[in-house]
N, C-alpha and C positions, 0 to 999 in steps of 0.2 A: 504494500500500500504506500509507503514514504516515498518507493522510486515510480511508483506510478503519477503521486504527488510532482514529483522531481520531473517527470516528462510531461505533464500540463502545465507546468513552471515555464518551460522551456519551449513548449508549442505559444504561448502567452507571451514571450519575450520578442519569439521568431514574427510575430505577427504584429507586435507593436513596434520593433523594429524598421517593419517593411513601410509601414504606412508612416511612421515618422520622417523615415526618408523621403518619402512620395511628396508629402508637403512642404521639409526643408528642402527640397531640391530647386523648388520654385524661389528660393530666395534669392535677390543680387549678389553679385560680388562682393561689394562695397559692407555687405553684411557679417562678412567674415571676422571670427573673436569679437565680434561686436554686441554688449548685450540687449540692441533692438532686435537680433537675430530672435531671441524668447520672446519679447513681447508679441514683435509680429506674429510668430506661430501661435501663440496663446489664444487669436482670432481664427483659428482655421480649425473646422469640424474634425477634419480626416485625422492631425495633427492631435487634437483633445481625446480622440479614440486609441490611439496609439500610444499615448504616454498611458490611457484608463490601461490596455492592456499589457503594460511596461510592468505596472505599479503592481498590478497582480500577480506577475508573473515572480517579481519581486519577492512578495510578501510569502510566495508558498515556498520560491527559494529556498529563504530565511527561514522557513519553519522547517525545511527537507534538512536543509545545515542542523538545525538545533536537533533532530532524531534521527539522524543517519549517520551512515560513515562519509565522512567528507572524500574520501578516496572513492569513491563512486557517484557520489553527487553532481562532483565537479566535471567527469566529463559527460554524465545525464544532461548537466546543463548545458554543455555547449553544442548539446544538439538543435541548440536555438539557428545556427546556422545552415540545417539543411532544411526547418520549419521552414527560413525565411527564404530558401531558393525554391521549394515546393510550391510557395504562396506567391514567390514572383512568376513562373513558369505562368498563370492563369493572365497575371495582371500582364507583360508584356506579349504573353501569345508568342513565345518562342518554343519550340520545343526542345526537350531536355534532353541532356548526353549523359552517358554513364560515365564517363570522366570526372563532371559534375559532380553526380553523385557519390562518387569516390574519394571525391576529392576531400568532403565535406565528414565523409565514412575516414579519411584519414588522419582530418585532424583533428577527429573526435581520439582517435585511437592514439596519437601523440599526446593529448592531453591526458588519457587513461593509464596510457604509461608512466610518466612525469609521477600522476598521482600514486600511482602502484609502488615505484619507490622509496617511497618514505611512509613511517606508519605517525600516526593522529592519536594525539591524546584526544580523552572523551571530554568535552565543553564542562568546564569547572574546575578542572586540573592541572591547566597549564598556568604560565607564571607569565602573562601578558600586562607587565605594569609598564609605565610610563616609561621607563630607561631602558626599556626593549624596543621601542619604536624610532629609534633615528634611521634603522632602515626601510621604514615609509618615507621619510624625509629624502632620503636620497634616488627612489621608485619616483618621488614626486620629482625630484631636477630633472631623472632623465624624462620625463613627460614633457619638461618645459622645454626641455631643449628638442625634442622631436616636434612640439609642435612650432617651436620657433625656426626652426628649419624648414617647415611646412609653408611658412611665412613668405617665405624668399620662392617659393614654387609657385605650381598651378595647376589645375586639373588632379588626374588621377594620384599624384605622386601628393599634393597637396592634403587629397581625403586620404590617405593611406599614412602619413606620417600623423594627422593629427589624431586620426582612428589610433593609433598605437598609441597617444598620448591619452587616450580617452581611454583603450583596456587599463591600463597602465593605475589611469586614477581609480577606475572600478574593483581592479585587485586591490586595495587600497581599501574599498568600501569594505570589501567582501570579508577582511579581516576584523574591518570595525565592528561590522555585522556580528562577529562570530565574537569578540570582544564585550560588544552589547548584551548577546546572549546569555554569556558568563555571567555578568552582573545581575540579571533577571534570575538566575538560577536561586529559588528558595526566599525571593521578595517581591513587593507588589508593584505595579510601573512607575510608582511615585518615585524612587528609588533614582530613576534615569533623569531626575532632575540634580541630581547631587554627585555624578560623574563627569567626565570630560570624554569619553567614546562617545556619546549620542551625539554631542553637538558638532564634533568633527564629523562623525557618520553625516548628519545631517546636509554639510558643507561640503563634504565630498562628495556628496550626492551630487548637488546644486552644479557642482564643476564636473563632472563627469556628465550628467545632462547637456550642460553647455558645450562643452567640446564634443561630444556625439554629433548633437547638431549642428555645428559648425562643421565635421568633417561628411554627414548629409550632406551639407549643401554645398562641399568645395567640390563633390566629384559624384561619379555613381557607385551605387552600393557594395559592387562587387570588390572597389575600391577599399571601401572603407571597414566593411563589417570583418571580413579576417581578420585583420590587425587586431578591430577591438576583440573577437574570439580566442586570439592565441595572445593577445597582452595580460588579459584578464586573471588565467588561470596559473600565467608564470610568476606574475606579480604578489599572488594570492600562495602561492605554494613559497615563493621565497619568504614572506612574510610568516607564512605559518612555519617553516623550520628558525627563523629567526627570531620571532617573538613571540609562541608559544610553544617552541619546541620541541618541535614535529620532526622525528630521527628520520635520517637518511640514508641509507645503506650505499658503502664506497667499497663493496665486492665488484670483482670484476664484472661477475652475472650481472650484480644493478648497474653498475655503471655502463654495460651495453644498453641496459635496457632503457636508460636515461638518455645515452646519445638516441638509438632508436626512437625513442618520445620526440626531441628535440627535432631530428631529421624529417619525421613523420608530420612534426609542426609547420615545417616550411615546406614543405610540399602540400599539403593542404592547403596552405595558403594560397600559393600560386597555383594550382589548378581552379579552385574556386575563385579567384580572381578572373579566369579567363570564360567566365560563365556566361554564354549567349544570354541568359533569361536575365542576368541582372543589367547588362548591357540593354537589351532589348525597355526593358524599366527605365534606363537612363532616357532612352529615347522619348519615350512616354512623357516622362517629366518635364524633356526640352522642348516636347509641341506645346506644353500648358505652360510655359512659363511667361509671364508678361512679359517681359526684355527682349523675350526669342522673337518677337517680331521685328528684330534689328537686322534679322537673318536675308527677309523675303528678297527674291532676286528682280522686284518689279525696280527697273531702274525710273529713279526719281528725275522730275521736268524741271530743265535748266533751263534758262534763258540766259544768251549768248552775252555778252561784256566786251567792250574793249578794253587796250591796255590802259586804259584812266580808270576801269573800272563802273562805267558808266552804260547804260543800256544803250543802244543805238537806236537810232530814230528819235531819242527824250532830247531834252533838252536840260541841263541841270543836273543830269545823271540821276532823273529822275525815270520809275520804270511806265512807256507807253502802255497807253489802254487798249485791252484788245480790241479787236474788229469784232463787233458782235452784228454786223449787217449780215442777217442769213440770205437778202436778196440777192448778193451778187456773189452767186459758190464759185470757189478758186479751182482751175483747172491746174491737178495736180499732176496728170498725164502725159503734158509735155509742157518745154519750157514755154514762159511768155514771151514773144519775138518782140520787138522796143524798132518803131520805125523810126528809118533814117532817114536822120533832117537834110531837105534838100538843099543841092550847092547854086546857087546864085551868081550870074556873073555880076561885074560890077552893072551899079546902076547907068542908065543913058546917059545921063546928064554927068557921070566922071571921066565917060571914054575919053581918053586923049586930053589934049589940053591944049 
């Protein structure tokens, strides 16, 4: 029952994913790290359904972490990535490759490995206090600095580094999450007012939303949602061997099995990257976007200038008024012949002299 919890978590996440992007994709450039980027979405229907089905997907999470084993959870959960390529297949009208779906199958299976490495204490038992956390501190630079790298790009390479900044803050949450947990163990919620995890929790949320959206709207999905898939779970696993103290086995066996995670990660990625149906979505996006009308190839009516810069025929370099006499239609079919002025000898009265 908990992992069947754990995979409508994850169907719930794949589907608010999809349609949060559907909406941030319509945003301008100019919107990028910018925080009218929320506002504006906070007006859009499809956007309000996506984060409703974000939030829930969240919440059963967070309930799957507090009664399961977290080495299984973790990569239940990230099968939020093949939900969301199942759910784009419809929305773009592509059809789907086993590649795809492979790909998606692999870097669920580099996450499972990762996880299978290292064994979990049970939530209550680990030693998560404040002087264990400087390396969230240091998860968070390299976020800043991928997505400020992100900065200086554009398009795909753009959603793809601020997406890693975005898994990056979520492994971040995922531990505060588990942290919160802790605290609730044996007291009532009132409790969560008189610690310091909730409110960081709280705050990492807010920034990991933001930069999600932000890398929606620099690029298409296919771009951005791996990163955040395989930032996520790395972030989250370093965090839990380093501040609650999650063993790691450095046998040779695991430590194959760790690269194989790790290898199994980037290739997942980059085959789900080359995914017709998220590409197909992007497209989708580009026809509904207000801006995209910049695109159309109807070429726009000039009127001709001379070097003054002045219309011809005006006076003033002011622009003449059209001819709107429909009585005399111009023949466009051949040129207008201009008669020639006749030549004149001289008059009588100059002959001679």
């Amino acid at each position: 029952m908990d992992y069947a919890t754990t995979l409508v978590a994850a169907l719930l996440l794949g589907i608010g994913f999809v349609l949060q992007q559907y909406a941030a994709r319509q945003e301008p450039e100019c919107r990028f790290l910018s925080p009218r980027i929320l506002t504006d979405l906070l007006r859009k229907p499809r956007w309000l359904a996506g984060i409703a089905c974000m939030v829930a997907g969240q919440l059963l999470a967070a309930w799957s972490i507090g009664h399961a084993a977290l080495t299984l959870v973790e990569p239940l959960l990230t099968t939020y990535l093949l939900f969301a390529l199942l759910l784009a297949v419809p929305m773009s009208k592509q059809a789907m490759r086993w590649t795809e779906v492979a790909g998606a199958l692999i870097l669920c299976a580099g996450v499972t490995l990762l996880s299978l490495s290292r064994s979990t204490k049970p939530i209550g038992l680990s030693f998560g206090s404040f002087t264990h956390w400087p390396a969230a501190a240091i998860i968070a630079g390299v976020a800043y600095v991928a997505v400020m790298a992100g900065m200086s790009r554009r398009g795909p390479a753009r959603a793809t580094l601020t997406g890693l900044g975005a898994g990056l803050v979520f492994g971040i949450q995922d531990a505060l999450t588990r942290q919160t947990l802790e605290i609730l163990q044996g007291h009532p919620v009132t409790v969560l007012f008189t610690y310091w995890p909730p409110y960081c929790l709280l705050a990492t949320g807010i920034v990991g939303l933001w930069l999600m959206q932000n890398a929606f709207s620099a690029g298409p999905l296919h771009s951005s949602l791996p990163t955040i898939a395989a930032g996520e779970p790395v972030a989250g696993i370093v965090l839990g061997i380093v501040v609650f103290g999650d063993r790691i086995q450095i046998s040779p066996g695991q430590l194959a099995i760790e690269a194989g995670g790790i290898a199994a990660l980037i290739v997942g990625v980059v085959a789900v990257a080359r995914s017709s149906a998220f590409t197909g979505l992007r497209k989708i996006t580009d026809a509904i976007t207000p801006h995209g009308e910049a695109h159309r190839h109807d070429a726009p009516h000039t009127t001709p200038v001379d070097l003054n810069g002045r219309h011809p025929g005006s006076e003033n370099g002011q622009r003449p008024e059209p001819n709107l006499d429909q009585s005399a239609p111009l023949d466009m079919a051949r040129p207008r012949r201009v008669p020639r002025r006749p030549l004149h000898g001289p008059a009588s009265g100059e002959e001679g002299g």
